[in-house]
C-alpha positions as CSV (number, residue, x, y, z in Angstrom):
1,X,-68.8,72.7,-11.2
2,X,-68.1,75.9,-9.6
3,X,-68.2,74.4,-6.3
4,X,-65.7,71.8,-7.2
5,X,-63.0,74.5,-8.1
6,X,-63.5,76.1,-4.9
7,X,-62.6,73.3,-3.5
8,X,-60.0,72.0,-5.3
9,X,-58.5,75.8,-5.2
10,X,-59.0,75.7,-1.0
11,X,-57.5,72.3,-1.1
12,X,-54.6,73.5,-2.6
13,X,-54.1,76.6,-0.3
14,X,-54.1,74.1,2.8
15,X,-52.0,71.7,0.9
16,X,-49.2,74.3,-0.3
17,X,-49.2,76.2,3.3
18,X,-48.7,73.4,5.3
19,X,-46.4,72.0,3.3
20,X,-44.2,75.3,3.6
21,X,-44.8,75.7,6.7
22,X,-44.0,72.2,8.1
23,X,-40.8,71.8,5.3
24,X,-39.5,75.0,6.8
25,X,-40.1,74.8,10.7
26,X,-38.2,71.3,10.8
27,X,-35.3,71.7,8.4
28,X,-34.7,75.0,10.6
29,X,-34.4,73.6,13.9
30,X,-30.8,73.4,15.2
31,X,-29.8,75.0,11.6
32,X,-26.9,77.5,11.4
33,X,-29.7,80.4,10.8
34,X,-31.2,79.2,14.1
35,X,-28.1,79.2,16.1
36,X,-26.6,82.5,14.3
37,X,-29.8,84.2,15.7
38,X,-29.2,83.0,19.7
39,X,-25.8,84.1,18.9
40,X,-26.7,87.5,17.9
41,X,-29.6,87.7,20.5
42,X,-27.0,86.5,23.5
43,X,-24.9,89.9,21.6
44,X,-27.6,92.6,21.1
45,X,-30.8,91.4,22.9
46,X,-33.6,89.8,21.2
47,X,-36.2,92.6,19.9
48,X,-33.7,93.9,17.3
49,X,-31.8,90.7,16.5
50,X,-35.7,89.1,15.8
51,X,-37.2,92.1,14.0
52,X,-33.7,92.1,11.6
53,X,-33.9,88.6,11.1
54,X,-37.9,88.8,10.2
55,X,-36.7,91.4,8.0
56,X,-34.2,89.0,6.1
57,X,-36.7,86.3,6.0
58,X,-39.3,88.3,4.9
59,X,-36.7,89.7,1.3
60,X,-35.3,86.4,0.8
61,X,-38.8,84.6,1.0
62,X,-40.2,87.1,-1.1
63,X,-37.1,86.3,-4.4
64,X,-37.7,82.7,-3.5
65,X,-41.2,82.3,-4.4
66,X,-40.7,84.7,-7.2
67,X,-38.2,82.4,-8.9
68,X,-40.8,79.8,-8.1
69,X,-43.3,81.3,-10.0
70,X,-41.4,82.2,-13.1
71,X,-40.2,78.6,-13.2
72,X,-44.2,77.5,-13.0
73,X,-45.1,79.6,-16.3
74,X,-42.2,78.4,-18.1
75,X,-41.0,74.4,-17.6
76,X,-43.4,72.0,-18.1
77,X,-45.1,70.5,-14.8
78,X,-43.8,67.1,-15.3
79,X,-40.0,68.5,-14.8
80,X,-41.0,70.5,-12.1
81,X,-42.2,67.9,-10.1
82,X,-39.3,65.6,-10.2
83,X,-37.1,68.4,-9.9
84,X,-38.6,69.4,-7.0
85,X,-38.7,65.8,-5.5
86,X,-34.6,65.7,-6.2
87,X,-34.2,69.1,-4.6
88,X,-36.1,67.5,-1.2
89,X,-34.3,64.1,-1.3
90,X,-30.6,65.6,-2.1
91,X,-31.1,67.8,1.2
92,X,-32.7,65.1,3.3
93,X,-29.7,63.0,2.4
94,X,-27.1,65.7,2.9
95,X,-28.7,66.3,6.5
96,X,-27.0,62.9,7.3
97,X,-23.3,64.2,6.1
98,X,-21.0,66.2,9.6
99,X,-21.7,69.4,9.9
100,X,-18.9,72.0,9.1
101,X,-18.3,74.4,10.9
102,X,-21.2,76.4,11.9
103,X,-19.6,80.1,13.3
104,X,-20.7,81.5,9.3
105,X,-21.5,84.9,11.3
106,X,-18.0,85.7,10.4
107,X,-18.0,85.9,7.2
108,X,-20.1,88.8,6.6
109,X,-18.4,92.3,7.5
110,X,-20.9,93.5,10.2
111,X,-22.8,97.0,10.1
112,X,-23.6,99.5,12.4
113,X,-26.2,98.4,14.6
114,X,-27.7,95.3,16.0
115,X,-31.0,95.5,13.4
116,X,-28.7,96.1,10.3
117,X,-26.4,93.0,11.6
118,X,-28.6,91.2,12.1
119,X,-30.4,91.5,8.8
120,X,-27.1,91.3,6.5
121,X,-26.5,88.2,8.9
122,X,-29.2,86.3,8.0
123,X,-29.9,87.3,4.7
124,X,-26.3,86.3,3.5
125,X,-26.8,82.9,5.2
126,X,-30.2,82.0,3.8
127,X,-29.4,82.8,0.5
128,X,-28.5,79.6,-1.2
129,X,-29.6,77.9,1.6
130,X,-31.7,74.6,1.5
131,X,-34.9,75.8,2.8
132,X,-34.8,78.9,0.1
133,X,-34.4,76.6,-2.3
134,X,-37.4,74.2,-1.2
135,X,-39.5,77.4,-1.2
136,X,-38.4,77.9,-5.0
137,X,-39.3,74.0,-5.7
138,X,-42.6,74.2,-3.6
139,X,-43.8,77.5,-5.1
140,X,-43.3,75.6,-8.7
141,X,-45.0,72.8,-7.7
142,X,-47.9,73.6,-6.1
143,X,-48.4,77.4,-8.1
144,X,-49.3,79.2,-4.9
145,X,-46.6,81.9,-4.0
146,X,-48.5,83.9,-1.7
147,X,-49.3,80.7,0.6
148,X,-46.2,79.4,-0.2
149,X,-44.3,82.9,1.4
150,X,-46.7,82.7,4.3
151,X,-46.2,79.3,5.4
152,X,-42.5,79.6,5.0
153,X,-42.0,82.9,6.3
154,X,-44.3,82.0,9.5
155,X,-42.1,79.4,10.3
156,X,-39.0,80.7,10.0
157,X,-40.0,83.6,12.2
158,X,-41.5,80.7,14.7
159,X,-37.9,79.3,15.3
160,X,-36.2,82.5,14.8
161,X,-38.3,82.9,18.1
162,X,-37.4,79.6,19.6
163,X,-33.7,80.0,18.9
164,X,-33.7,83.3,20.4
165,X,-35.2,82.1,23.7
166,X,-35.3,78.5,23.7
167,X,-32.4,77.8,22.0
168,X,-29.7,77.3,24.2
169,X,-31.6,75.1,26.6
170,X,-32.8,73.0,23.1
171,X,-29.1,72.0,22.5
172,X,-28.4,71.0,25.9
173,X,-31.7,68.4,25.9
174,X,-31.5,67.3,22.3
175,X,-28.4,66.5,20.5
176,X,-28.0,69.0,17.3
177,X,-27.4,65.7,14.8
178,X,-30.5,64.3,16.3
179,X,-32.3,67.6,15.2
180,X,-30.5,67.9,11.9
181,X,-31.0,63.8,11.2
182,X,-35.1,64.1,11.8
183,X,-35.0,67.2,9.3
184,X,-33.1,64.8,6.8
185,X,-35.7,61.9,7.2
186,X,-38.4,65.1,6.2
187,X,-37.0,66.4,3.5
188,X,-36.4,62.5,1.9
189,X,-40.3,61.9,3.0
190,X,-41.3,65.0,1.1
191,X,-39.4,64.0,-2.0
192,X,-41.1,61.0,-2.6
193,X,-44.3,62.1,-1.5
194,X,-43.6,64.8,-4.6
195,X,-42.2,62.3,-6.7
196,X,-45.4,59.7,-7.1
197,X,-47.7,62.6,-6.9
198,X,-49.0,62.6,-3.1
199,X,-48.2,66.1,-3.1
């Protein structure tokens, strides 16, 4: 019996990383996060503009699970997981709609200094943001906030990396709807993997 829980428990782990971690790294490619960092990084240079985003990352993973957790203790699991499958599917839909306009950079007063820009940058535009928001969902599904964190935060660092030095050549090859449409068709997926209980 103990041996079962184990696995079940390792299971779990794998299942709520992966899941973080896949969820996050597609819905962030070609987002405006992703192309707000190659911005900055084209500014400032890339080692302060990636160490200030991995900051921002790092805080607003961190309320994201938290607000996961709390909602795990306190709504019932059925709720949860058909909240959470809405939350997926109303992204993955809204990933078809036009982008607006993506220069968000200027809407935040910048501070002194490439770091400090570049974490009040991306803090303001990830809060809110759809992939937060899945990290909330996922963290109350699957009751594993410290794998949940991981897997999300590794991700976004992973194209915070790729925006910063592959970016520019990414939108040339690859048209950004193209990006933003296969990220739509994930999120969707995930919801109704959630919704019948896959996940």
């Amino acid at each position: 019996m103990p041996a079962q829980g184990v696995d079940y428990n390792r299971s779990m782990i794998i299942k709520a990383f992966g899941t973080a971690f896949g969820v996050t790294f597609i819905a962030e490619l070609g987002d405006k996060t992703q192309i707000a960092i190659l911005t900055l990084s084209a500014r400032y240079g890339y080692l302060p503009v990636f160490l200030g985003a991995g900051a921002a990352f790092v805080i607003m993973n961190a309320l994201a699970v938290t607000v996961g957790e709390v909602l795990a203790r306190y709504v019932p699991k059925d709720v949860i997981q058909y909240v959470s499958a809405g939350i997926f599917i109303i992204f993955g839909l809204l990933s078809f709609l036009p982008e607006r306009g993506k220069d968000e950079t200027e809407r935040v007063k910048k501070p002194h200094g490439p770091f400090l820009t570049s974490l009040a940058v991306i803090a303001f535009m990830e809060l809110g943001d759809k992939t937060q928001l899945a990290l909330i969902a996922m963290t109350s599904r699957f009751k594993e906030p410290i794998f949940i964190f991981l897997g999300g935060t590794l991700a976004l660092l992973l194209t915070s990396f790729i925006g910063a030095i592959a970016g520019k050549w990414l939108s040339r090859v690859v048209p950004s709807k193209y990006i933003r449409w296969s990220s739509g068709v994930v999120f969707i997926a995930f919801g109704i993997l959630i919704a019948t209980g896959v996940l």
